[in-house]
Structure formats: structure tokens, C-alpha cells
C-alpha positions in Angstrom: 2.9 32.2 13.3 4.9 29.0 13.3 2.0 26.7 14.8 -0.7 28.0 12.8 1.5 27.8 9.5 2.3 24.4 10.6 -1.2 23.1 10.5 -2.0 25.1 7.5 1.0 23.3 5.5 -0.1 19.7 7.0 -3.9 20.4 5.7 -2.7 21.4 1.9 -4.2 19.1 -0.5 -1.1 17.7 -1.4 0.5 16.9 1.8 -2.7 15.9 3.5 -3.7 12.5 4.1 -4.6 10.6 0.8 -6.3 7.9 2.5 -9.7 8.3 0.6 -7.9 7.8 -2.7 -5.7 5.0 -2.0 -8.2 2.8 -0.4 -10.9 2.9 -3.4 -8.0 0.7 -5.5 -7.3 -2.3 -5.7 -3.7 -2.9 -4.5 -3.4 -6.3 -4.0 -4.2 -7.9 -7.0 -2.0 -10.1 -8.9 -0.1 -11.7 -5.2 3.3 -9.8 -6.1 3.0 -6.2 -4.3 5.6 -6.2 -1.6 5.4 -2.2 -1.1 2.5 -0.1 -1.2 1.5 3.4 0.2 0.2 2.0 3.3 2.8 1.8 6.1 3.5 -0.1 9.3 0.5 -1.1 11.5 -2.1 1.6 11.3 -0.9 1.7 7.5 -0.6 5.0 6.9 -0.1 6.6 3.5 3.4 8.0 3.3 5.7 5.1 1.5 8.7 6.5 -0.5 8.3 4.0 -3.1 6.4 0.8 -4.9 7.7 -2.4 -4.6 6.4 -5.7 -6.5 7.9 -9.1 -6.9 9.0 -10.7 -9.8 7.6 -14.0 -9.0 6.5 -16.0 -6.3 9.4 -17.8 -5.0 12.2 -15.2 -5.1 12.6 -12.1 -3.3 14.0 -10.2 -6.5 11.9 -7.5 -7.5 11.3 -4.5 -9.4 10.6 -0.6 -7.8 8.8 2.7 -9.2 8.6 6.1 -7.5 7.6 9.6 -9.0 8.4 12.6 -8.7 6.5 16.2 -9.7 7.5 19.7 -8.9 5.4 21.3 -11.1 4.9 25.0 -9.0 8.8 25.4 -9.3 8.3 26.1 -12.7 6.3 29.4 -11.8 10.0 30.7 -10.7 12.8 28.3 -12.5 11.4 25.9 -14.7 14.7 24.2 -15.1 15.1 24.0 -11.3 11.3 22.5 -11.2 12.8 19.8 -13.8 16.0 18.9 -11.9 13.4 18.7 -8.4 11.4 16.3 -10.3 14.2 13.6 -11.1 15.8 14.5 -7.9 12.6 13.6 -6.1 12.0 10.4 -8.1 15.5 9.2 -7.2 15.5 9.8 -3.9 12.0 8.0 -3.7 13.0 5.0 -5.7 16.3 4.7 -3.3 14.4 4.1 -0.2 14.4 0.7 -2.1 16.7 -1.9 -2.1 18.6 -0.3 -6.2 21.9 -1.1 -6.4 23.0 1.7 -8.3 21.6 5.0 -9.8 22.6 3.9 -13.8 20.0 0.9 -13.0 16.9 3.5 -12.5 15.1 4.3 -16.1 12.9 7.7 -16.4 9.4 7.9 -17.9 9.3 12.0 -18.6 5.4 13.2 -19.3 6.1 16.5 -20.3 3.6 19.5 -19.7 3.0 23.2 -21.2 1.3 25.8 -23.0 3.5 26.1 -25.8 2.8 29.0 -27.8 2.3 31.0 -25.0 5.1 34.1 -24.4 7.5 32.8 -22.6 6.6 29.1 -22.4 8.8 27.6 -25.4 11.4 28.9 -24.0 10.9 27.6 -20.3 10.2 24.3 -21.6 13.6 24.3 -23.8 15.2 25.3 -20.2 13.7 22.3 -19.0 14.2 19.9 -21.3 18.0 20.7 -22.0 18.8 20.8 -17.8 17.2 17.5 -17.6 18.4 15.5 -21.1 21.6 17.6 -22.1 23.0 17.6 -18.0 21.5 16.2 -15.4 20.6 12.9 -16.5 23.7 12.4 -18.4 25.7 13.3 -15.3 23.8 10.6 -13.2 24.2 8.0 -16.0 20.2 7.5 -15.5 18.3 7.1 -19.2 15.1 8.8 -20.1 13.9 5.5 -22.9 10.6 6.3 -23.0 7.8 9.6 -22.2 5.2 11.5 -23.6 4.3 15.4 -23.7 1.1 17.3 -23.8 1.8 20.7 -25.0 -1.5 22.9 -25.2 -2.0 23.1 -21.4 -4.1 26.2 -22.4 -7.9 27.0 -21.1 -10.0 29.4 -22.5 -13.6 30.4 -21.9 -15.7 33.4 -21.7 -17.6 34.7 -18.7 -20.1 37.4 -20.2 -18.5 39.6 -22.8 -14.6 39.0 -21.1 -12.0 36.4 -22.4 -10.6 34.1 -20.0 -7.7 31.8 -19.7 -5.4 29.9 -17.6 -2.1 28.6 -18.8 -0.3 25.7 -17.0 3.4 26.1 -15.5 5.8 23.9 -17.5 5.5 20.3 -15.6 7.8 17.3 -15.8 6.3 14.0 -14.0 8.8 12.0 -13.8 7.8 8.2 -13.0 11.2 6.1 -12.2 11.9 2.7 -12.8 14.5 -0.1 -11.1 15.7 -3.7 -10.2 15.4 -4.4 -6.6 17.5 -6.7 -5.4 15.8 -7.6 -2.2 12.4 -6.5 -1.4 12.7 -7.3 2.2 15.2 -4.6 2.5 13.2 -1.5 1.8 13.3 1.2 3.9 9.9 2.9 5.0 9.2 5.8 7.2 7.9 3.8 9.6 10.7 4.3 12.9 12.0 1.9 14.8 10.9 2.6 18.5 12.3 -1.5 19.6 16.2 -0.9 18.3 17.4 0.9 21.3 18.8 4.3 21.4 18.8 5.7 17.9 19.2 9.1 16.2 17.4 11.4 13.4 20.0 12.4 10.6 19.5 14.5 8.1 21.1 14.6 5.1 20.7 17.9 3.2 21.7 18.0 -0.5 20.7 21.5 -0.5 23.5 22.5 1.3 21.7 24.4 3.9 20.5 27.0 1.4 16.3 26.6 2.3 15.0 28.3 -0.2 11.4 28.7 0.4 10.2 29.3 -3.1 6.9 27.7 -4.4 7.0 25.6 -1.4 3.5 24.9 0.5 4.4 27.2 3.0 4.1 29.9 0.4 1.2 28.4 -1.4 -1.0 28.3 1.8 -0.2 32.3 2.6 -1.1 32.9 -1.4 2.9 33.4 -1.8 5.3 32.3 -4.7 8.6 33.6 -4.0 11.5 34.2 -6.1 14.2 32.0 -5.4 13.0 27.6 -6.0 15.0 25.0 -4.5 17.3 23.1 -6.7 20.0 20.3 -6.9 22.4 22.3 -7.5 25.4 19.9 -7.9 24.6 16.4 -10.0 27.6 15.2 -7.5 25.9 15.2 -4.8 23.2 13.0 -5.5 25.6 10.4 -7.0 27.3 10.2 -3.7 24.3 10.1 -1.7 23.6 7.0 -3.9 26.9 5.5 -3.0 27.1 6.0 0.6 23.4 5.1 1.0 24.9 1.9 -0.6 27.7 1.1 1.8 24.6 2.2 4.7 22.6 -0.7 3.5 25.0 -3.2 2.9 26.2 -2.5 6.4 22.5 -3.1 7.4 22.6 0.3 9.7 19.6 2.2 8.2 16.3 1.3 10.4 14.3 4.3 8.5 13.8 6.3 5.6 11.9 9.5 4.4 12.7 11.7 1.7 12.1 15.4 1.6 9.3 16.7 -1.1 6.0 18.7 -0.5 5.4 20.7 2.8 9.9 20.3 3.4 11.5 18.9 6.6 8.7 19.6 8.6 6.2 17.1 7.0 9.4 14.8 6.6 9.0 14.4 10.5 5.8 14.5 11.3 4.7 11.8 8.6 7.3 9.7 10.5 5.8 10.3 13.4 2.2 9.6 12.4 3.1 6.5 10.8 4.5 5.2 14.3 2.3 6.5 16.7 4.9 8.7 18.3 6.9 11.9 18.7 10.1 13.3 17.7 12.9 16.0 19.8 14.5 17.6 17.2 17.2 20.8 16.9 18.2 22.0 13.4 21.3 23.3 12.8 22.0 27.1 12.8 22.5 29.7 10.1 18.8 29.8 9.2 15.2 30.8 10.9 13.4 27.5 12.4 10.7 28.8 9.5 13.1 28.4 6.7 14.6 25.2 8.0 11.6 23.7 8.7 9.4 24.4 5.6 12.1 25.1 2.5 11.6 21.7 0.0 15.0 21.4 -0.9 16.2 18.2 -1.8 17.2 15.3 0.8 16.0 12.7 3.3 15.7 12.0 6.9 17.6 8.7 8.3 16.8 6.7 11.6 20.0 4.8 12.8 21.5 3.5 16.2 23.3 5.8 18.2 25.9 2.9 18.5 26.0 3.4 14.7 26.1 6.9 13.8 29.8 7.4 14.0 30.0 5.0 11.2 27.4 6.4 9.9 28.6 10.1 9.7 31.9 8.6 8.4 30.7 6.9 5.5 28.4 10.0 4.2 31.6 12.6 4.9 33.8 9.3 2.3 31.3 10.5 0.1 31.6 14.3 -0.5 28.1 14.6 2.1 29.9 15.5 5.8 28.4 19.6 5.4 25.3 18.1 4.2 24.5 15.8 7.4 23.1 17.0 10.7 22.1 14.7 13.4 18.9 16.5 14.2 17.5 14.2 17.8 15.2 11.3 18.1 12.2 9.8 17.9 10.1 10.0 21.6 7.6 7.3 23.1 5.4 10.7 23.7 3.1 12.0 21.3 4.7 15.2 20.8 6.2 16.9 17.9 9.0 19.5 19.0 11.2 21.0 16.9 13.8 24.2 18.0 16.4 25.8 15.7 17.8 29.6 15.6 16.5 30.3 18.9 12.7 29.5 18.0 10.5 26.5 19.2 7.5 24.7 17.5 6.2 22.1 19.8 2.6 20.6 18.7 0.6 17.9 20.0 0.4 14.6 17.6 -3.3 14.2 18.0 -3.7 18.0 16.6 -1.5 17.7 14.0 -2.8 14.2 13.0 -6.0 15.4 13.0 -5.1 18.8 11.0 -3.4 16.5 8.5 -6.4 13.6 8.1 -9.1 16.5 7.9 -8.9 17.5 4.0 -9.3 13.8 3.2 -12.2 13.2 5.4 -14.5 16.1 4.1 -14.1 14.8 0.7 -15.2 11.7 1.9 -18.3 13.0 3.9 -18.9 14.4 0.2 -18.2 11.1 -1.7 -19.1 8.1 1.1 -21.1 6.8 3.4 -20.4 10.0 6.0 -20.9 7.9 9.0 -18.4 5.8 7.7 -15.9 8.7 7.1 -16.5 9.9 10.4 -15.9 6.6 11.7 -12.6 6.5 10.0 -11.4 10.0 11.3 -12.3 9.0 14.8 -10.5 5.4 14.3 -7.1 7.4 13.0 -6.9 9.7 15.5 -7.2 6.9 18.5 -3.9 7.0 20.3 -4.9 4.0 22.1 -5.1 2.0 18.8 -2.3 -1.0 18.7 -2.9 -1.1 15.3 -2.2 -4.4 13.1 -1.0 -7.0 15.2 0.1 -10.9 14.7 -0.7 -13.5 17.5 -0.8 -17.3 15.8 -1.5 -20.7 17.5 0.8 -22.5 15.2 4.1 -22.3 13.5 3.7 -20.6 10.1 7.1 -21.9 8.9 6.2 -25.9 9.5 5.3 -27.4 6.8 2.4 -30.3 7.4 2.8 -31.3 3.8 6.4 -32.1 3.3 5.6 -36.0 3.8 3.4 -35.5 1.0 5.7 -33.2 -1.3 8.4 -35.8 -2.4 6.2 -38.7 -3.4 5.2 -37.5 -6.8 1.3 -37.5 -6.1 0.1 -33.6 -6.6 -3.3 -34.1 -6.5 -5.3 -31.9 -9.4 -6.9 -28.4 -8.1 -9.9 -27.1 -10.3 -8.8 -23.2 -10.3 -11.9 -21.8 -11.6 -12.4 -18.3 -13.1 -15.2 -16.6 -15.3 -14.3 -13.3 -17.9 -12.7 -10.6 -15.6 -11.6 -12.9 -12.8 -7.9 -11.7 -11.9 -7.0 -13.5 -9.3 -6.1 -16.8 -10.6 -2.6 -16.9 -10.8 -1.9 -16.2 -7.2 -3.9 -18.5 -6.2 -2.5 -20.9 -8.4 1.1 -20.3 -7.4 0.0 -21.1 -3.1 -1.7 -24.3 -4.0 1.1 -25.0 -6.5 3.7 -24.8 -3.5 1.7 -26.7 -1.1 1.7 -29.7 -3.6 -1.4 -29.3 -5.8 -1.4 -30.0 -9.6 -3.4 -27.1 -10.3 -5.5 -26.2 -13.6 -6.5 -23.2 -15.1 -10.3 -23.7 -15.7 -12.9 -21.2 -17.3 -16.8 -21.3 -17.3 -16.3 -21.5 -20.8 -14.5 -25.2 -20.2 -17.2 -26.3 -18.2 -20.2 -25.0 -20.0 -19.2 -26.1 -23.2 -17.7 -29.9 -22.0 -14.2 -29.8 -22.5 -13.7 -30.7 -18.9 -15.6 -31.8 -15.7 -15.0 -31.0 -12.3 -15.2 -34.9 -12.0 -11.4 -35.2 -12.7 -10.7 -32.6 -9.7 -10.5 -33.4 -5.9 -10.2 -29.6 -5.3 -11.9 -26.5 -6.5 -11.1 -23.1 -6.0 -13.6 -19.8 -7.4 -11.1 -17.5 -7.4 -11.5 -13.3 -7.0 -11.7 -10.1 -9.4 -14.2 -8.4 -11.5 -16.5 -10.7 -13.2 -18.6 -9.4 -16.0 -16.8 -6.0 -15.5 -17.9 -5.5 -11.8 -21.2 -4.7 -12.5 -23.0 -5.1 -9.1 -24.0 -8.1 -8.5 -21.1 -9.7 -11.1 -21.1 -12.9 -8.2 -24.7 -13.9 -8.4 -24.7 -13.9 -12.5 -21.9 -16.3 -12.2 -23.8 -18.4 -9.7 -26.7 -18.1 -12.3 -24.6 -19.2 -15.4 -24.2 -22.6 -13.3 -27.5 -22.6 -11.9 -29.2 -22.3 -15.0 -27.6 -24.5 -16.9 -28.3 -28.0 -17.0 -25.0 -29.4 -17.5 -23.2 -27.4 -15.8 -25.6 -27.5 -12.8 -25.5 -31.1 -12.2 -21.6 -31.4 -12.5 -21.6 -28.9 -9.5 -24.3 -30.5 -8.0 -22.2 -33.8 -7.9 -18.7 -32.3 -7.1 -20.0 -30.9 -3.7 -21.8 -34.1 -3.0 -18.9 -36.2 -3.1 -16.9 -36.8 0.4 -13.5 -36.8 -1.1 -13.5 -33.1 -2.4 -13.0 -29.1 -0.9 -14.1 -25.9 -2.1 -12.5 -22.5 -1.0 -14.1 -19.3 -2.9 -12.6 -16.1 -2.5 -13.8 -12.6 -2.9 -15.8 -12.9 -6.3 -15.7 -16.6 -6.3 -17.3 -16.2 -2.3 -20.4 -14.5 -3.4 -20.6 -16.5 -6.1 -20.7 -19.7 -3.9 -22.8 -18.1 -2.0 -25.5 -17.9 -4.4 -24.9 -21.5 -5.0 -25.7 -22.8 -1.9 -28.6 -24.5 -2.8 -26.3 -26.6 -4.2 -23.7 -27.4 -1.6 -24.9 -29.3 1.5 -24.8 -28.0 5.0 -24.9 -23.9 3.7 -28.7 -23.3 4.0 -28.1 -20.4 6.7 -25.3 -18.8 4.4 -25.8 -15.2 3.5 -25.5 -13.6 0.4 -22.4 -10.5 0.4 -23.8 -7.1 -0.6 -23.0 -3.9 -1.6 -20.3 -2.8 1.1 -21.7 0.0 3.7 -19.3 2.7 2.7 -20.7 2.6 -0.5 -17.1 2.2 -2.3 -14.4 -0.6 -3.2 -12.7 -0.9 -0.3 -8.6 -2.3 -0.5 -7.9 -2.7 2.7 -5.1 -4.6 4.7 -7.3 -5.4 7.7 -7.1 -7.9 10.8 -8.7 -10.8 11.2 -9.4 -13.3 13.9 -9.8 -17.5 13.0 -13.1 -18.6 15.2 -13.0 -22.8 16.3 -15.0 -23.9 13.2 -15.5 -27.1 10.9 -13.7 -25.7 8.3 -10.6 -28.1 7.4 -8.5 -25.7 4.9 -8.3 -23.7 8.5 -7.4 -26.7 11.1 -5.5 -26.0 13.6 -5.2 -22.3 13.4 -8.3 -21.4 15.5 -7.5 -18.5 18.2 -5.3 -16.9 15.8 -4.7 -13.5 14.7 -3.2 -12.1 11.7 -3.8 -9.0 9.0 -4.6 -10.1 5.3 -5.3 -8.4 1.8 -9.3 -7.1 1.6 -10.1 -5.8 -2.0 -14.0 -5.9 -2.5 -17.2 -3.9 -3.3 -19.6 -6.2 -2.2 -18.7 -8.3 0.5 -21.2 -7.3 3.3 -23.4 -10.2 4.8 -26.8 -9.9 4.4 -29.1 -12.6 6.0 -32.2 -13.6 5.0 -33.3 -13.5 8.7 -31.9 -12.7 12.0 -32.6 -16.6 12.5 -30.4 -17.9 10.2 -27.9 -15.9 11.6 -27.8 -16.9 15.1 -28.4 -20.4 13.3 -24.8 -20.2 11.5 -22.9 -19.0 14.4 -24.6 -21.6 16.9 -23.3 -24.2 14.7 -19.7 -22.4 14.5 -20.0 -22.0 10.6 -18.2 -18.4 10.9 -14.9 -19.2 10.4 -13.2 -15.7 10.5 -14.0 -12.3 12.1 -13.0 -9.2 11.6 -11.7 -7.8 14.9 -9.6 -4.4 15.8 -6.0 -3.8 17.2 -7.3 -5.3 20.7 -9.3 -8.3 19.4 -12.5 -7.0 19.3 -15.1 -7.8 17.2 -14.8 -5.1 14.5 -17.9 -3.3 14.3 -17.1 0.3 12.9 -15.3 1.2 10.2 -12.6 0.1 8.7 -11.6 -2.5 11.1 -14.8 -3.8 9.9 -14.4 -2.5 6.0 -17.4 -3.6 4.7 -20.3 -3.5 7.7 -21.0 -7.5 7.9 -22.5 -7.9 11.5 -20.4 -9.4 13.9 -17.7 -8.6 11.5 -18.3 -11.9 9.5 -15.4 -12.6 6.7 -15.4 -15.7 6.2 -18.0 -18.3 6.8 -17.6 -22.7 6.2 -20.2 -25.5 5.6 -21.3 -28.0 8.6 -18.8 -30.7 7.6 -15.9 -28.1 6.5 -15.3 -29.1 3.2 -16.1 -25.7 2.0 -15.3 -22.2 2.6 -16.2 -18.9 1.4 -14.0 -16.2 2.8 -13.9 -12.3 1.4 -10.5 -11.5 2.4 -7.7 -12.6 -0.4 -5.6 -15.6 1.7 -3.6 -15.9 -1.6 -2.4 -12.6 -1.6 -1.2 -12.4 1.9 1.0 -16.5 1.7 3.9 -15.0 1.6 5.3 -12.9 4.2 7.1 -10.3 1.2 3.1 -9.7 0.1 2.2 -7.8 3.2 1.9 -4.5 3.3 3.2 -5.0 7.3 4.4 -7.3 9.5 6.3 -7.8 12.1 10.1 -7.3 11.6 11.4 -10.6 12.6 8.9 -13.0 10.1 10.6 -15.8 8.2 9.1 -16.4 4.3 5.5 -17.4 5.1 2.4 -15.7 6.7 0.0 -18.0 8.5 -2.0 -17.8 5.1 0.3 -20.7 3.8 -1.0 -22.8 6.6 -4.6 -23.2 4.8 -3.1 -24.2 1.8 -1.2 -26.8 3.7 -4.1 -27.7 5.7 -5.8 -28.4 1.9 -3.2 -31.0 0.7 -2.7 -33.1 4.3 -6.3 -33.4 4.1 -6.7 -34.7 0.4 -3.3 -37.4 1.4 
């Protein structure tokens, strides 16, 4: 049964929802990730490819994709090799590589060798993939690794038991990006008009259905794998998708992997909140078609475009190889017709069908309420996801008065062991016109420096002391009870002509320290979160009319930005001093959902602070504490969305700015 197969194949561990795994990392860290799983604006998990920049000025970067078709091997284990790099590289190509011979292969190698039969599938392996393929690509394998006694044994009672591994090849690819703006995610384009769903097959129509997920979930194998069966074919693909993207007429891009066309579709779908109309070509049963894993991708263009579009893939060898298969529809319904069969199924089923494998794990693992939460926020139809509305002009730039005088007034960028977050927060305040310094406790503690010589001073985010819980408050403490160190704080915070932003780590940390820093005496101190994990997020946030100078004249905006903490829920000391900091407008941000609301479930709210508290500023402004990362989210090229037509900066940049017109 087509439907029921359908869900099954959607539900299968690995093309289900990885949600539950990606969110527990950090992926924000270091202010250069410019592509990570998450896509569009209810960041979902089905990006092609990573993406980070190489510094932060430039929009030169570098990409890595994998790719892993390790039940092949079961049935062909040089086809399963050939899948493997065929999948990396069409991954890595959803990025902006300007040729294949730039990609480099990392091959981790896999088997049981010793085994009957297994030397001799690996050799297979190895020689399509190093003596042919590769060499026909011009792509170099420089570096790897193997593991080659993928044997188990035990023994249950008086019986011998043991599993031996299929021969696996995970290939991780490696390449030069020239732009990162211009990659390509699955995310479709629903504002570009009238547009079309191509697909280009570079299995020639052959859908073989062998070790594919449609088998695995009926307890099949098959006998006959996919395969690239012609090196060519890839290398044109390569070319024309070159001439595609120079010609800027590519508004989407999926490849084909795990779970075949079908999931190709539907992932598209799920990551815009819409449906698809599509026919597949003839020749084949809708179930073959739909579900055989052969190699290729799915393309969004205009329909003003596709006739150049089908031209420039038939220039390359690819005419019998592309199908225009329909288009993407405002309705939330996935049809798909082909050989005189139909599959229709409603999004919300198949989202849900889809999402469900990683939400029992996390009943199992989290807070379930939480998880439950989640499901129920992901399968909201209604949701506008992530959205930008901003009171100001991000691209203005307040200081450039200030930026040509030669005055850069010196910023105290303070870290303890395990901080990480230093150098991106360096590079904002270095482009907004600060001289800044990279100072540890160490340099405090010990005298080398003061904060006497600083008008700014930023405690920046990570994992001090290793993360241990509480990591914030024992930094507070190695300032609070130490003498020195204590009264050069002390004094830093008194004096008028000086601000303090802490982020993350460095925001429980100053929270601990407000004893120390006048006007905080209502603060609260940030908490274990109430999922009970890390949570990396890329949530949305909403600037409340505060004191707080580093935000001036941003209040009433709205605008996503890079959460990456396992502590950052407010806890008050009373339900006074609550109602005490907000009725003196001391919360400074919010977290808030796709319609502005006060984020109070999760993860719109990804840590459980009431009223969705991020951020929260002294009576006179000079300081503010904020759990959210503002120095990984400056640059528009950091985001993991935003909207299409953005310039360079995010209205992050604008606190930065705010910092240096204030210090004139």
C-alpha cells in the first residue's frame, strides 16, 4: 500500500526528523557558520551541506557534506562505495564549489576483514572508488582512516553469536566556497512567481529499489543497488549546475539519498510549510519511482526560466536525465501520480509521521513535557515561523563619524579557561570601532592588567571550567572572593564613563556579581534550562523599551538570533523582585513566537525563563546581560535564516554601534 509505505519510509530512523540530535550542539560557536542543518523559518533539519566563513569580513568560505551508503554493500559493495562519493558530491554542490577537482575526500573505511567474503568486497570497493571513480572525477582522497574488525561476538547460553558489519565507506567531502550567500537549500521559493520542480536523474531512469528504506521497513534487501553508473554524468551535472548558478536561475536545491524521490519532496515541502503537484515520468510503477535511491537532485526554477534551463542540462550530456515533474502548492498537500497510480497525503500526517521517531526518543531522554511541546509546536500549520520586523535601519552606520578619527576606544574582552566565544565578539566590536583586548582572569588576578585602562567590558560566552553546572557562578566567585580582583570590579561598574555587556556564560556570571554592579538588585540568577539539555537554538526575540544603551533605539523590534546554553533559565529569588524588574523596564529582550507572543512553551521559549526573559539591563543601562549570542548573529552570512533580500548586517550590529556612539 503506497500510503502506508509512505509513512513507514518517512518514520525510518534515518530519514526521520533529527531534530533531537541537532539541537543538543552547539552550532554557533566561533561567529563563522553560515550553513547549518536547520533550514528556512521553522528551521528544519534537511540542509544538503555545511557552510562556514573564512573570516569575518569576506563572504569566502569553505563547505563539507557526507555521504554513507553503507546497506548497498549487503548487495554490491562497490556500488555502495561509488553511492557514497556520489552522495557527498551532490551534497557539497548545493554550495556555492566552483568545480568538482576543488572537493577533497576524507574515506573512513569499514569491515570485518577476515570474514568469507569480506576482503574481497572491500578490495571491490576500494579499487571502484581510488582506481576509477575518483580518478575519473579528478576529486583526491588525501587523507582517511579504516576500521577493519567490524566483528561482534558473544555467547547467549551455550550458542556462539556474531554479527558482522557490511563493508561501509563514509565519505566526509571538503571545498572552497566562493560565496556563501549563494547556497542553495531546500527551502522553496513560494514569492518568485510561477516556478517548476525538475528533476534531474543521474540514474537514468533505472529505480532500482535495492537496500533502499522502502525495503528496509518491509524487512527486504533486494538484489539489484543503485549506482552511478557513468562517472560522466556526474561531471556534467557539475558543469551545467555551474552555468545554472552563474546564471542565478536555481531558487532550490535537494539531493536524492535515503528514503529516494519521495523524501526528496516532502522534506521540501516540510521545510516550507507547503505542498507539492507532482507527475513522474512513465516507464516505471509510481512505487519504484518514488522510493528507488538512485542518484540525483530535485531543482526549483521559474517557469520563465526552465527552457534555459532544460537547454543548458541537455549542453551537458543530462537532456534523458531531466524531467519537469510540477510545482510547489500554497496547500498543504503532498500529491504525487506516475504510471497510472496516485499517492496524495496530507502534510500535517506526514509531518507528523516524519517528527514522531525523534520525539519518543526525547520523551525518553528530556523533559517529556517539553518534547511534547515541541511536537505540538512543529506540527502547527498556523505557525509563521521566524520572522524580521526592525524599527531601524540595520545597514546605517551611527558610528561612521567616529570611525575615521583614529580614537578606538579600548574594550576589555574578558574570558576565563573554556570560554570560546571571544573572538567573535572581538571581531563585532573591532568593526564598530573598538580597540579591543583579549583579557583572561588569569591577567586580572595575577596584576598584569586592570580594568582601569578599559571604558568597555565584555564577559564573553562558552564552557567555563568545562561546563560543569554552575561553571558561571564559580567565575563570579573567583572575582568575588578575591580581594584584588573584587575591588577592581567593584570600581569599573561604579564609574559613569564605562558599559558592560555579558553574554551567555559571561551573563550568569554577571549575574552572580550583582552585588557588585549598581541598579541589578532584582536580577535573577540563569538555571539549569527546563528541558534538561543544551539547547542551540536559532530562536526569535523581541527588544522591550528599556534603559539599556548598547540597545537604543531598536525597541519594538523583532529579529531571530543564535541561543547555545544549558543554563540560561531565570530563576528569581521572589515573585517580587520580579514584578520589581519589569516595573522598572529592566527586561530588555523577550522571547516571543512567530506572532509576537510572549514565548511561553517550548522552544520558542528554549529555556523556560518566565515571561520568556533573555536578556535583562541595569536601571541606568550601562549594563546588560543577555543569553542569546548577539555576536554570532552581526552579520547577516551568520544566520541560519533570513529573509532573502538582507544586505551584510543583522540588527545585531546595531548594539555594537549603539556601544561606540555612546563611549564618543
Amino acid at each position: 500500500d503506497l500510503r502506508q509505505a509512505a509513512l513507514r519510509v518517512l518514520a525510518h530512523p534515518a530519514v526521520a526528523d533529527k531534530t533531537f540530535l541537532i539541537t543538543i550542539g552547539d552550532r554557533t560557536v566561533g561567529g563563522q557558520i553560515s550553513r547549518d542543518q536547520m533550514v528556512g523559518p521553522w528551521q528544519v533539519p534537511v540542509a544538503d551541506v555545511a557552510v562556514t566563513l573564512s573570516d569575518y569580513a569576506h563572504h569566502t568560505g569553505e563547505a563539507m557534506a557526507m555521504g554513507e551508503r553503507t546497506p548497498l554493500a549487503l548487495i554490491d559493495s562497490a556500488a555502495a562505495a561509488r553511492m557514497a562519493v556520489t552522495e557527498a558530491v551532490t551534497n557539497i554542490l548545493a554550495a556555492d564549489v566552483a568545480s568538482l577537482r576543488d572537493i577533497r575526500l576524507s574515506a573512513n573505511w569499514m569491515a570485518a576483514c577476515g570474514e568469507p567474503g569480506e576482503d574481497a568486497a572491500l578490495y571491490d570497493a576500494v579499487h571502484a572508488v581510488g582506481m576509477e571513480l575518483c580518478p575519473a572525477l579528478g576529486i583526491a582522497i588525501p587523507v582517511g582512516k579504516d576500521s577493519l574488525s567490524m566483528k561482534t561476538v558473544w555467547r547467549d547460553g551455550d550458542a556462539a553469536r556474531a554479527v558482522v558489519a557490511p563493508v561501509s565507506l563514509i565519505v566526509s567531502a571538503f571545498a572552497p566556497v566562493r560565496d556563501v550567500r549563494s547556497t542553495l537549500t531546500p527551502l522553496l521559493r513560494l514569492d518568485a512567481g510561477d516556478t517548476r520542480l525538475v528533476w534531474i536523474d543521474l540514474g537514468q531512469g533505472r529505480s532500482r529499489l535495492g537496500g533502499s528504506i522502502l525495503a528496509q521497513v518491509y524487512g527486504q534487501l533486494g538484489d539489484q543497488a543503485p549506482d552511478l553508473d557513468s562517472p560522466a554524468l556526474l561531471q556534467n551535472f557539475a558543469l551545467a549546475l555551474r552555468t545554472l548558478r552563474d546564471q542565478q536561475q536555481l531558487l532550490a536545491y535537494h539531493d536524492i539519498s535515503d528514503g529516494g524521490l519521495f523524501t526528496t519532496l516532502t522534506e521540501m515541502a516540510f521545510a516550507t510549510h507547503c505542498g507539492v503537484a507532482v507527475e513522474l515520468p512513465p516507464g516505471r510503477s509510481l512505487r519504484e519511482r518514488l522510493f528507488a535511491e538512485e542518484p540525483g537532485v530535485v531543482i526549483q526554477v521559474r517557469v520563465a526560466d526552465l527552457p534555459a534551463v532544460v537547454a543548458a542540462l541537455a549542453a551537458n550530456g543530462l537532456g534523458h536525465c531531466t524531467h519537469d515533474l510540477g510545482a510547489p502548492r500554497p496547500d498543504l498537500r503532498l500529491a504525487f501520480g506516475g504510471g497510472g497510480e496516485r499517492l496524495e497525503l496530507d502534510w500535517l500526517q506526514a509531518r507528523s509521521a516524519w517528527s514522531e521517531t525523534s520525539h519518543r526518543m526525547r520523551v525518553l531522554r528530556d523533559d517529556p513535557d517539553c518534547a511534547r511541546e515541541e511536537l505540538a509546536a512543529v506540527l502547527d500549520c498556523t505557525d509563521p515561523g521566524l520572522n524580521v520586523q526592525l524599527t531601524f535601519d540595520p545597514q546605517l552606520d551611527i558610528t561612521a563619524p567616529y570611525i575615521g578619527v583614529g580614537a578606538r576606544p579600548k574594550v576589555a574582552v574578558l574570558r576565563e579557561q573554556g570560554v570560546n566565544s571571544q573572538v567573535e565578539m572581538a571581531a563585532a566590536l573591532d568593526l564598530a570601532g573598538f580597540e579591543a583586548h583579549d583579557i583572561h582572569m588569569s591577567d586580572l588576578l595575577a596584576g598584569p592588567r586592570s580594568l582601569k585602562e578599559f571604558r568597555g567590558l565584555v564577559a564573553c560566552g562558552g564552557f567555563s571550567y568545562g561546563d560543569v553546572l554552575g561553571a558561571g557562578e564559580g567565575w563570579a566567585k573567583s572575582i568575588l572572593f578575591h580581594a584584588r580582583a573584587r575591588d577592581d570590579f567593584a570600581q569599573f561598574f561604579e564609574r559613569a564613563d564605562t558599559f558592560t555587556l555579558g553574554v551567555c556564560n559571561g551573563c550568569q556570571m554577571m549575574a552572580a556579581l550583582k552585588s557588585l554592579v549598581p541598579g541589578t538588585e532584582h536580577w535573577p540568577r540563569f538555571v539549569r534550562n527546563r528541558g534538561e539539555q543544551f539547547e542551540g537554538r536559532f530562536s526569535l526575540v523581541e527588544i522591550l523599551p528599556s534603559p539599556a544603551m548598547l540597545l537604543a533605539g531598536m525597541a519594538g523590534s523583532r529579529l531571530p538570533i543564535a541561543v547555545a546554553h544549558g543554563e540560561g533559565r531565570a530563576e528569581f529569588a521572589t515573585d517580587t523582585a520580579r514584578a520589581q524588574l519589569d516595573a522598572a523596564h529592566q527586561v530588555a529582550l523577550r522571547y516571543v513566537n512567530g506572532r509576537g507572543e510572549v514565548a511561553s512553551t517550548y522552544p520558542a521559549n528554549p529555556n523556560g525563563s518566565p515571561d520568556g526573559i533573555a536578556a535583562v539591563t541595569s536601571r541606568d543601562g550601562r549594563v546588560l546581560i543577555t543569553m542569546p549570542h548577539p555576536e554570532r548573529s552581526f552579520r547577516v552570512a551568520q544566520n541560519s535564516w533570513y529573509p532573502a533580500t538582507s544586505a551584510e548586517f543583522s540588527g545585531w550590529m546595531r548594539m555594537f554601534r549603539n556601544a561606540r556612539l555612546w563611549v564618543k
